[in-house]
N, C-alpha and C positions, 0 to 999 in steps of 0.2 A: 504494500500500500504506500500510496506517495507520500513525505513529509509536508506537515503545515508550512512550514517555510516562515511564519509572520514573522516581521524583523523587529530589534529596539536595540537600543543605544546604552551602554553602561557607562557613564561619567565617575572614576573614580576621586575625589579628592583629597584634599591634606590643608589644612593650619598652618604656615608656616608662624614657628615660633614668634612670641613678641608682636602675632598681628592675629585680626578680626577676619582677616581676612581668605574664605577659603581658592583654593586653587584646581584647577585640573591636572590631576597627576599622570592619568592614561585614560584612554578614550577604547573601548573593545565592543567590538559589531555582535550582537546576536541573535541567534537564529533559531526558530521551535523547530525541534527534533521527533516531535510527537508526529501521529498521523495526521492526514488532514481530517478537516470536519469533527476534529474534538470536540469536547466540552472541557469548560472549565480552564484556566490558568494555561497561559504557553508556559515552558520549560526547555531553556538550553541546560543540557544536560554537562556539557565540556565547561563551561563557565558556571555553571553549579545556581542560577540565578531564572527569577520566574518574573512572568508580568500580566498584565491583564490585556486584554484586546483592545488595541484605539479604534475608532471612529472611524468608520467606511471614508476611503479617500484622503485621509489623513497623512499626515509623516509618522515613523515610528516611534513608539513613545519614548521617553530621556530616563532613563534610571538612574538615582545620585547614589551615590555609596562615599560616607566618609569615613578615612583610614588616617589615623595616626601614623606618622612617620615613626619608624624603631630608631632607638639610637647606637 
């Protein structure tokens, strides 16, 4: 059976110390792995991360994740 294929966008960020400010740290493309004509949540399985369906016609939607830099 074919894959869903829906797409979104993970925006990973980070704090840089001493500021309010957050940043984009990596930017990764993803893709539902699932069949087509599921129900419920996409799931890219390789980036471990889920979303909901946008809006027929739409762009795909923007996922934020913010990650503290390790020292």
């Amino acid at each position: 059976m074919p894959q869903c294929g829906s797409q979104a966008v993970l925006m990973i960020t980070t704090t840089p110390e001493g500021t309010a400010t957050n940043v984009v740290r990596r930017r990764v493309e993803l893709r539902c792995e699932l069949n087509e004509g599921h129900s419920g949540r996409h799931r890219d399985g390789q980036h471990g991360e889920e979303w909901e369906t946008s809006p027929t016609g739409s762009r795909p939607p923007t996922l934020l994740r913010q990650e503290d830099e390790e020292k």
